[in-house]
C-alpha positions as CSV (number, residue, x, y, z in Angstrom):
1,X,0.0,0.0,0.0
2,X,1.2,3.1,-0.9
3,X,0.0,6.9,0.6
4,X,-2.5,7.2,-2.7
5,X,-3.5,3.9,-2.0
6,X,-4.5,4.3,1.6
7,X,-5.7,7.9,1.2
8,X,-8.0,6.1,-1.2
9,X,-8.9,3.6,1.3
10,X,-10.3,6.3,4.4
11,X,-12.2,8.5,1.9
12,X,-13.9,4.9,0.4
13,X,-14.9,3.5,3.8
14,X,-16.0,6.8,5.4
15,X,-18.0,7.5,2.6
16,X,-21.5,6.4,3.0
17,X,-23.0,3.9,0.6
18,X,-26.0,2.7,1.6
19,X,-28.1,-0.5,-0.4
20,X,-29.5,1.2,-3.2
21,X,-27.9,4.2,-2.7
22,X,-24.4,3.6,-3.8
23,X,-23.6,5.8,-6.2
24,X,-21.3,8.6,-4.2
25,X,-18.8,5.7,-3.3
26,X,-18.9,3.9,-6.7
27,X,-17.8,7.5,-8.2
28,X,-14.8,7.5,-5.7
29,X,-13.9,3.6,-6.3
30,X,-14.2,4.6,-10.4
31,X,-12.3,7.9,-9.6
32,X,-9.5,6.0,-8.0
33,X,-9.6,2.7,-10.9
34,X,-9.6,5.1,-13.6
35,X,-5.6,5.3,-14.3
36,X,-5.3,1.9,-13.8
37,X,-8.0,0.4,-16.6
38,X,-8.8,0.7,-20.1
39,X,-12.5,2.0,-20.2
40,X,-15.5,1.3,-17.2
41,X,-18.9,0.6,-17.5
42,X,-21.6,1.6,-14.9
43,X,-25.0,-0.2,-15.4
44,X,-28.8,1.2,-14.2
45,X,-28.9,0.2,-11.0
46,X,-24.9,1.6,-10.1
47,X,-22.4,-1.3,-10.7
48,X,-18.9,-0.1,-11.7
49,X,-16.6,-2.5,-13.7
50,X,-12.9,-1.2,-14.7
51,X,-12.6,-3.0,-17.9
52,X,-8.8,-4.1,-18.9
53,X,-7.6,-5.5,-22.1
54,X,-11.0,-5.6,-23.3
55,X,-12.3,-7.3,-26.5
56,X,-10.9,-10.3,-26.0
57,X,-12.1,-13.9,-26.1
58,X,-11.7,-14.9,-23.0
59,X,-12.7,-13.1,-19.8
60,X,-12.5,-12.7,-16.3
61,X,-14.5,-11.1,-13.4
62,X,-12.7,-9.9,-10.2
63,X,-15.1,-8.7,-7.7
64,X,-16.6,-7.0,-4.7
65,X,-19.8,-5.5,-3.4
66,X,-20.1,-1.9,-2.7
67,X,-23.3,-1.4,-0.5
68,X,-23.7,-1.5,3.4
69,X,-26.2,-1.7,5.5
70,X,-28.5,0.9,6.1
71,X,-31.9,1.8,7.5
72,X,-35.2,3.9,6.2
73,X,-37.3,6.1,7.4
74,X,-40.6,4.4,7.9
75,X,-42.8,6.9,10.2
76,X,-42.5,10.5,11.5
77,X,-44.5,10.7,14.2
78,X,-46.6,14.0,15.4
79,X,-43.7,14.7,17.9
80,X,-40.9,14.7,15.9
81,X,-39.8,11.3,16.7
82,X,-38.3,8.9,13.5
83,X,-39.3,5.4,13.2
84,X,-37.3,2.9,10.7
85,X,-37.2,-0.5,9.5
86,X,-34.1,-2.2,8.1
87,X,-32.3,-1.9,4.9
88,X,-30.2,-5.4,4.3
89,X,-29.4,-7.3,7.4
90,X,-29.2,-3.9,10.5
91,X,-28.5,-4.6,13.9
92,X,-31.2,-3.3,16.0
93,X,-29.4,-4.7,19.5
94,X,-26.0,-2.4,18.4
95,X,-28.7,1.0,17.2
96,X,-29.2,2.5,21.0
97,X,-27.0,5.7,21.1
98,X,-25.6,5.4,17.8
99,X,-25.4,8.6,16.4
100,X,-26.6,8.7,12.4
101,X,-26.5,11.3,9.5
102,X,-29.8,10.9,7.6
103,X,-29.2,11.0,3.8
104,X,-31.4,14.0,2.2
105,X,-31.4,16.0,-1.1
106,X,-30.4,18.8,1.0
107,X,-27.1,17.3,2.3
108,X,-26.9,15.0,5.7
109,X,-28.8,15.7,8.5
110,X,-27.2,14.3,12.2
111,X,-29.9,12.3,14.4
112,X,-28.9,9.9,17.1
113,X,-31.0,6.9,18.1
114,X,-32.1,7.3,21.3
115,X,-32.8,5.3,24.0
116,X,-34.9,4.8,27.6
117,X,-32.5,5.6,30.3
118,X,-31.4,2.8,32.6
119,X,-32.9,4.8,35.7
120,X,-36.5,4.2,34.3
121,X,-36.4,0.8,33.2
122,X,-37.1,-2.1,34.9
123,X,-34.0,-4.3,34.3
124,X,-35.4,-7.1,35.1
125,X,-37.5,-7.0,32.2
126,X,-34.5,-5.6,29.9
127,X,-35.2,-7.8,26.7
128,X,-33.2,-6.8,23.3
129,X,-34.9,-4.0,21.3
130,X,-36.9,-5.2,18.2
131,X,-36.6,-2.5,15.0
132,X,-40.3,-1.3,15.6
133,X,-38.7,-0.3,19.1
134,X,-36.1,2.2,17.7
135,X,-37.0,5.7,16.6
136,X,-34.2,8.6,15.4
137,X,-34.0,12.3,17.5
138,X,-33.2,14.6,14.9
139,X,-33.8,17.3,17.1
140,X,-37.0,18.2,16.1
141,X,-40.2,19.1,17.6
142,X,-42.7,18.7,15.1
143,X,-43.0,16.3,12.4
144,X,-43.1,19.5,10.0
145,X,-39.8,20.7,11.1
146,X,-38.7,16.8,10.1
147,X,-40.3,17.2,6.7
148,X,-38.8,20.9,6.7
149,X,-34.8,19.2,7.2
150,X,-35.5,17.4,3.8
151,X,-36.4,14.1,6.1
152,X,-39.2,12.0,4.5
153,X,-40.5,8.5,4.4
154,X,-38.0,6.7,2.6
155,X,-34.7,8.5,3.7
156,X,-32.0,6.7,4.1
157,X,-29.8,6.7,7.6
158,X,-26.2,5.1,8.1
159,X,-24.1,5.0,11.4
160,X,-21.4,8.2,11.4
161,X,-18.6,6.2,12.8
162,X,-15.3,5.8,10.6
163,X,-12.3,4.0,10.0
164,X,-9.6,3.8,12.6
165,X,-6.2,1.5,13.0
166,X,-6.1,-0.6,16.2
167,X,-3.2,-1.6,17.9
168,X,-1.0,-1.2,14.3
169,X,-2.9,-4.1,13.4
170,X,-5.7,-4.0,12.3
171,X,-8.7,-1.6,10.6
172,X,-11.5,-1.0,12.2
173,X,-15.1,0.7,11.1
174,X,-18.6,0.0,9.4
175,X,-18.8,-1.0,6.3
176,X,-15.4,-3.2,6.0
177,X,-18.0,-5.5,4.8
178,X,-17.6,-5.2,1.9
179,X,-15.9,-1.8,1.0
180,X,-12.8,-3.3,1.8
181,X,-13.2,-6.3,-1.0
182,X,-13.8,-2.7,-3.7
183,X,-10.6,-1.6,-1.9
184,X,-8.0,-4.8,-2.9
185,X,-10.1,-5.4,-5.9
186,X,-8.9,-1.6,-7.0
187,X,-5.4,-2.4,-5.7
188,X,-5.2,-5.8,-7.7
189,X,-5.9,-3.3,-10.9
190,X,-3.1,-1.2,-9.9
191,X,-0.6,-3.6,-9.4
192,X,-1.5,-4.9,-12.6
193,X,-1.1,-1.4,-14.7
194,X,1.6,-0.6,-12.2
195,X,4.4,-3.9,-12.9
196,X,2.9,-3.6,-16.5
197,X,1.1,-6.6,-16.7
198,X,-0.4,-8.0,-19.7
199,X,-2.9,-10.2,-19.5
200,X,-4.2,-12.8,-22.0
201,X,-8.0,-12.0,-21.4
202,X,-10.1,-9.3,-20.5
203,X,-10.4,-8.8,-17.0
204,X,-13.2,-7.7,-15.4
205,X,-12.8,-5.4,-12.1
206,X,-16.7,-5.4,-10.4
207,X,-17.7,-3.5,-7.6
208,X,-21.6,-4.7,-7.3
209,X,-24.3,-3.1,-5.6
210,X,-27.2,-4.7,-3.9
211,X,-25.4,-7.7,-2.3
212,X,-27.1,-7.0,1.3
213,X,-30.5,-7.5,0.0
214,X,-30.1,-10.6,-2.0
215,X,-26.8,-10.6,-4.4
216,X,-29.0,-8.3,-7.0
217,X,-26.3,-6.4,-8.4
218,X,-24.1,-9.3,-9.4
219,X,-26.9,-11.5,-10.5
220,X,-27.8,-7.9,-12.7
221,X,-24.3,-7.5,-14.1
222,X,-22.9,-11.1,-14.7
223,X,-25.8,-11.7,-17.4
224,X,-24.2,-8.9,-18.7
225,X,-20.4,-9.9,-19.0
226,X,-20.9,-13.7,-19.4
227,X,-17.2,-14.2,-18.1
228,X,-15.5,-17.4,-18.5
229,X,-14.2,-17.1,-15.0
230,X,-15.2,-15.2,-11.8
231,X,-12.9,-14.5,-8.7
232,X,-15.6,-12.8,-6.0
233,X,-14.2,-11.3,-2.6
234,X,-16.2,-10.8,0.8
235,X,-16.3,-11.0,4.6
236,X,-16.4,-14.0,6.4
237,X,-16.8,-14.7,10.5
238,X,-13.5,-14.4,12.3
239,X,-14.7,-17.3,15.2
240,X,-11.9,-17.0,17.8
241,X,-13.7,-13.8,19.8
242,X,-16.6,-14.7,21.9
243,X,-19.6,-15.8,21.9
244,X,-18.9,-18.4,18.7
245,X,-18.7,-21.5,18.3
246,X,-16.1,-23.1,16.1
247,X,-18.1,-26.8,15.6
248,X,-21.0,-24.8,14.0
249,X,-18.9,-22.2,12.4
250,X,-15.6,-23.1,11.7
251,X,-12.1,-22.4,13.2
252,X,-11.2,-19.3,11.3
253,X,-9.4,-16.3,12.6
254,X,-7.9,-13.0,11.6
255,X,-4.2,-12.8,10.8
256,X,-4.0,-16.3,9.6
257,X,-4.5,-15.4,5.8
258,X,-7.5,-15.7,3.1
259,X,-10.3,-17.8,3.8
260,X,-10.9,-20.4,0.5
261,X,-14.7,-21.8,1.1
262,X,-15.6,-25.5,0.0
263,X,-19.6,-25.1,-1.3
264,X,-21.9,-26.5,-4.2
265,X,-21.1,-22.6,-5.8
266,X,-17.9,-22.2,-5.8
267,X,-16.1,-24.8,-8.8
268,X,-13.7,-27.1,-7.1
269,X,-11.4,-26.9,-10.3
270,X,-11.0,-23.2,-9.7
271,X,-10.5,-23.4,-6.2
272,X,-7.5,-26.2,-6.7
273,X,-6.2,-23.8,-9.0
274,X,-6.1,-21.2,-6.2
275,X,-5.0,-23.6,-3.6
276,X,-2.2,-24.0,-6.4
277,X,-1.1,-20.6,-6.8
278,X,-1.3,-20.1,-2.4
279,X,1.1,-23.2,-2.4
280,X,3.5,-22.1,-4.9
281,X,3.7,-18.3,-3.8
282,X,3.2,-19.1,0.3
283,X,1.0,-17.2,0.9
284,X,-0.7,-18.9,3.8
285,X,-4.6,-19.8,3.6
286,X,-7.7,-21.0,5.9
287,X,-10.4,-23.2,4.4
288,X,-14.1,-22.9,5.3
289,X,-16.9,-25.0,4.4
290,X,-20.5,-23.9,3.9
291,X,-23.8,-26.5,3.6
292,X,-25.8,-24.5,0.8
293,X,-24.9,-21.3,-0.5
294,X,-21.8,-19.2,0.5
295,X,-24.0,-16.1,1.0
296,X,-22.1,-14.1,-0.8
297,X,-21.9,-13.0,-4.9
298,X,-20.1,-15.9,-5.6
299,X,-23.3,-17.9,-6.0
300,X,-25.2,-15.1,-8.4
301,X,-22.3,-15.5,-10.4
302,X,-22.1,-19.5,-10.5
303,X,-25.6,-19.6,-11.5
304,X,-25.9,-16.6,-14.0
305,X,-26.5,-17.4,-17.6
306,X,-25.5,-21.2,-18.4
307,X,-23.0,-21.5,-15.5
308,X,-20.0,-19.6,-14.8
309,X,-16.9,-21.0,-13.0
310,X,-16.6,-18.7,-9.8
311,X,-14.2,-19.3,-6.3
312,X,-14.3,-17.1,-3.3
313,X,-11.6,-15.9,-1.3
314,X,-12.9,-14.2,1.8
315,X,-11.2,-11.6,4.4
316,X,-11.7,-12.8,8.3
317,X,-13.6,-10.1,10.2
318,X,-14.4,-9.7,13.6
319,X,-18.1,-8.2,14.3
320,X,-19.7,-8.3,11.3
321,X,-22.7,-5.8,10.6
322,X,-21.7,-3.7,13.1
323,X,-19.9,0.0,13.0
324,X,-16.6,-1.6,15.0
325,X,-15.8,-4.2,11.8
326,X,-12.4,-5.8,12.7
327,X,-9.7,-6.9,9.9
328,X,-6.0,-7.5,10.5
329,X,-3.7,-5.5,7.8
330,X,-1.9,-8.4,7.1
331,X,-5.4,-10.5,5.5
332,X,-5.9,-7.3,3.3
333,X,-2.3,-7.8,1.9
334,X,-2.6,-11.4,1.3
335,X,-5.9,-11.3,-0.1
336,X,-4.4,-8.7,-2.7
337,X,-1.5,-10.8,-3.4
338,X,-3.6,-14.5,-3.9
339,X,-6.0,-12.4,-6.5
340,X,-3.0,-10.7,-8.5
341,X,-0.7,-14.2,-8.5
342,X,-4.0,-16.1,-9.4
343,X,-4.7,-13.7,-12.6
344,X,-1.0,-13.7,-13.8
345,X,-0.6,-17.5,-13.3
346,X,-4.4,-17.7,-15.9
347,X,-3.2,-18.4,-19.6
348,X,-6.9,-17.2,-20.8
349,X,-9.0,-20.2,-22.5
350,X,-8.9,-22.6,-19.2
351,X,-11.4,-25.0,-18.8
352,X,-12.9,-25.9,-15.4
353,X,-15.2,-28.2,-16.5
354,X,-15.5,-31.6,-14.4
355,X,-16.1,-33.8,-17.3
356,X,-15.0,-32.9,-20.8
């Protein structure tokens, strides 16, 4: 990482990009890719792809998702007093006293979600809030000096807090989940234009949207590219902290490298072609296995058009879906570095079929 590079990084993951409401970061994530690919293409809904070598017959897709999780405005009440309901998978046991900027035409607005003080509650009743129990203090009175703050039904609202380093370790935020996979996607492409690489296909650099309500950005934009060959990135559990448990979820944990997942989506050929490259480069690995569907865009792109051969390599994180997202440095690097040695060791025109 370099100082553009990681000046890059803190502007991208303190930027809000709410589901559905990407498009602020995608313009900084294109901003940054720009010098580093031949031409981009943004679709309708807002996903970004730096295109390199393009036009040729073979093709590959690196990618991340963009989005995080969010919340809407769902009711103003006479009072002044916000009510939401989730947008993707929010935490309503984390909202209490988290401070918010409410996304309007005007510009944000600050609110805070408050929250009963312990004095007045009886504690041995304490249960975990429910969403319908949270409600947004903007500050406001009426629900006509809401309205008048550009607040409406449908506004959007993201938790303020930003990056940090911890401990010289690790990063540490909202939204690592999955800004960090546009991050080392974008670095891949600039290692790439960087050591002047040439690569024998197109490659494909894809910062979805939409991946916290259902994968719809990559399901959107993969019947669009039809690669040969898809390389997705995301988040998976860290499950050394508490409060896990390592026979149901695996024995996985930050610092130890990429995690490669075993799963009907992700093409065992491809993966034993990564598990190759890991091996050859030592660049040290975890394995993870999953019972369906790995959750993550990997599967919209395995089952787009009439198959496409897709792997995932996934960062640890501690904390997932909350605003104190935990990954150590040394995961980013080695993410980066299995992606770039996986696309130079690629002649362009493999074929991971099982039987031929």
């Amino acid at each position: 990482m370099n100082e553009q590079s990681k000046s890059f990084l803190y502007k991208y993951l303190n930027n809000a990009s709410p589901t559905g409401f990407e498009s602020s970061g995608q313009q900084i994530w294109l901003d940054y890719l720009k010098p580093y690919t031949d031409e981009y293409i943004v679709d309708t809904y807002g996903t970004a792809v730096g295109v390199i070598g393009p036009g040729k017959d073979y093709s590959v897709v690196i990618e991340a998702h963009s989005d995080e999780i969010s919340w809407f405005v769902n009711y103003i009440s006479d009072d002044g007093y916000i009510y939401v309901r989730r947008n993707g998978g929010s935490d309503a046991l984390i909202a209490p006293s988290m401070r918010v900027h409410l996304h309007t035409k005007k510009g944000p607005v600050d609110g805070v979600f408050g929250w009963p003080a312990i004095h007045v509650r009886d504690l041995a009743k304490d249960v975990a809030p429910k969403v319908s129990d949270l409600t947004i203090d903007v500050g406001a009175a009426t629900k006509q000096e809401v309205e008048e703050m550009g607040i409406h039904v449908g506004t959007v609202a993201t938790f303020t807090d930003g990056l940090m380093e911890l401990n010289g370790r690790y990063y540490v935020g909202r939204a690592l989940d999955n800004r960090m996979g546009g991050f080392m996607i974008a670095e891949v492409a600039r290692l790439l234009k960087e050591n002047n690489v040439t690569l024998p296909f197109t490659l494909y650099v894809v910062n979805a949207v939409q991946e916290e309500i259902g994968l719809r950005g990559a399901e959107m934009i993969a019947r669009r590219l039809k690669p040969n060959l898809a390389i997705c990135t995301d988040v998976t559990h860290d499950t050394q902290s508490p409060k896990y448990d390592k026979k149901e979820q695996g024995d996985l944990k930050c610092g130890l490298g990429p995690v490669l997942c075993y799963g009907p989506a992700v093409q065992n050929n491809v993966l034993d072609f990564m598990i190759g490259v890991a091996e050859q480069q030592n660049i040290a690995f975890q394995r993870q296995a999953v019972s369906r569907s790995t959750g993550t865009d990997t599967d919209a792109f395995a089952y787009a058009t009439e198959g496409i051969a897709s792997a995932l390599i996934s960062l640890p994180l501690k904390y997932m879906h909350t605003t104190v997202e935990t990954v150590h440095m040394d995961d980013v690097q080695s993410v980066i570095k299995l992606m770039y040695e996986t696309l130079l060791a690629l002649k362009g025109g493999e074929d991971f079929r099982y039987i031929k």
